[in-house]
Steps between C-alpha positions, in 0.01 A plus 500: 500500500598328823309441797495797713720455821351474861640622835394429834638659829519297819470672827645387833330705801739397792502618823817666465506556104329531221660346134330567143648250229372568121548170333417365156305188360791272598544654842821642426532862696513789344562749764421554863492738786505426868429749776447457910184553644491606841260339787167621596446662137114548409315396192477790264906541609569155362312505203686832409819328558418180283389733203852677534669196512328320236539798282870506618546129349356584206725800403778233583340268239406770228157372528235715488185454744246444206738228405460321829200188443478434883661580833528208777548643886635231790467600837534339825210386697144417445347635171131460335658433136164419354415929600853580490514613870785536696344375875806566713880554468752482714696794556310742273184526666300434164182350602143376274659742278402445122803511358429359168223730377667816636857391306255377174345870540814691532709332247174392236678152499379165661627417818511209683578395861669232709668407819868504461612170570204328258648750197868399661395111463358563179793713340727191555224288351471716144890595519729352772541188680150327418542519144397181342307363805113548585442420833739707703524588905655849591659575847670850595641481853560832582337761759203260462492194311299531156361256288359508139334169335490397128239285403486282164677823383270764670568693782299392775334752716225326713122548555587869619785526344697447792655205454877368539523637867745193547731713803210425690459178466552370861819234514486527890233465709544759821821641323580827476347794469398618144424836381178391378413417902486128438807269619692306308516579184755463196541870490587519929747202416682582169471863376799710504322702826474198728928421412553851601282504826690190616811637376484803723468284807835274363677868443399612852617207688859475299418226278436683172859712492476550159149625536591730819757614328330621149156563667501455889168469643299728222254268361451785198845461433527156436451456172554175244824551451593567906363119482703382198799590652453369834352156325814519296749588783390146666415596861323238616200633656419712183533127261301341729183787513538550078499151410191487772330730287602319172343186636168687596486627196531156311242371714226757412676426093378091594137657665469679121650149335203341650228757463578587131683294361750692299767455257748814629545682778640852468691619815611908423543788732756694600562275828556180204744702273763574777472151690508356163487091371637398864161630680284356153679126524382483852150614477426233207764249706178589786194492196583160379576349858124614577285546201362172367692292285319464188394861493892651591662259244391737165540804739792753345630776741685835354591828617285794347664658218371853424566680863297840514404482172279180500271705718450744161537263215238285706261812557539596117414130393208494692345851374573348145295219562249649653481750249462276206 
């Protein structure tokens, strides 16, 4: 008789949705379901909606729960991963609220926890665009700007677990303002939020047309691909503040060069996928102009692979090993 088959479900707690993905050994999926969560939800609300989701990506699968061997949840913001704690969300209100035990409890399967952009990092890592590499950088400009960091093949998380913070590392001294309350950092500078603050001064003055015209001065409503096409379209002022941002972000890529010394960096996010291998080429043109030269030469630079679902493969890979 064969080995029996194992399952594992990874779970990505966003601040707007929530996505269950059952997956097998190999990480192929099996089935998924996806539903919104709205803002300002309590604790006992959210854990009734993962269980129905979960439970919803397993009928998809035709994988029963007592078939599951472990469940992996990413969510954004700080979390105690060592007591499976979520200590703050965005968005969701969830806060020191342990996540893992109550899940384990419900569901009588084991349950880990991570922040979202460490299982994101990781998911390329086991499945995507690190494949065949062990030390690995992950950056994810977007509302903020994540990072994840794999170490000699292990994900990296820090003293407290906190580490790979790299949107606030601080590339200007006395720059602007960052949501963290510092100034300066990578995240102020480069993350798909600071383009669109700027851009809604450009579209208010008549210098962003295309922007004006899709968006006009709603900061909520310019989204990545309000920027694509105005990047695309060529209107000056738009190039110049993109390709600003692409060069901040290759100088906090040469900071991480230095620091860790890796052999890939992983740029993903929805903010990369519309601006595409343009925006990429002149980040690393910016890296390897900065970073020190016997460090950058081995340095390899790719787009992340998996989109949404490197978030769950990652979260799923890391409840397996954490399991066994």
């Amino acid at each position: 008789m064969g080995k029996k088959q194992d399952y594992f479900v990874g779970v990505d707690l966003g601040g707007t949705k929530l996505l269950a993905v059952v997956f097998d050994e190999a990480y192929a999926p099996l089935g998924r379901a996806k539903e919104k969560v709205g803002k300002s939800r309590d604790n006992e609300a959210v854990l009734e909606k993962m269980v129905e989701v979960i439970g919803d990506a397993l009928d998809d699968a035709g994988v029963k729960r007592g078939e599951i061997s472990a469940i992996g949840i990413a969510c954004p913001g700080p979390v105690d991963f060592e007591n499976g704690v979520v200590l703050e969300t965005p968005n969701l209100g969830l806060e020191n609220f342990p996540i893992r035990d109550r899940l384990s409890a419900d569901l009588d399967v084991p349950v880990f926890l991570e922040n979202d952009v460490n299982a994101g990092t990781y998911g390329e890592y086991v499945s995507g665009a690190g494949r065949g590499f062990r030390h690995i950088v992950g950056l994810f400009p977007g509302t903020g700007l994540g990072g994840g960091l794999i170490l000699d093949g292990r994900l990296f998380r820090g003293a407290t677990g906190g580490a790979g913070e790299i949107g606030h590392m601080i590339i200007q001294v006395d720059g602007r303002r960052c949501g963290c309350g510092q100034y300066g950092c990578l995240e102020a500078m480069a993350s798909r939020t600071a383009i669109a603050k700027d851009l809604v001064a450009l579209s208010t003055t008549g210098s962003a047309p295309a922007v004006y015209k899709k968006a006009g001065s709603d900061f909520a409503a310019i989204k990545s691909s309000v920027i694509d096409k105005a990047w695309r379209d060529g209107e000056p002022a738009v190039v110049d503040l993109v390709d600003r941002a692409a060069r901040h972000l290759g100088i906090g890529m040469a900071n991480c060069v230095n620091v860790f010394n890796p052999e890939l960096i992983i740029i993903g996010g929805g903010l990369v996928e519309k601006l595409g291998a343009p925006y990429i080429e002149k980040a690393e043109s910016a890296m390897r102009e900065h970073a020190m030269g016997r460090l950058v030469s081995i340095v390899h630079v790719k787009q992340a692979e998996l989109g949404d679902d490197s978030t769950v493969i990652g979260a799923a890979a890391l409840a397996r090993e954490h399991q066994s």
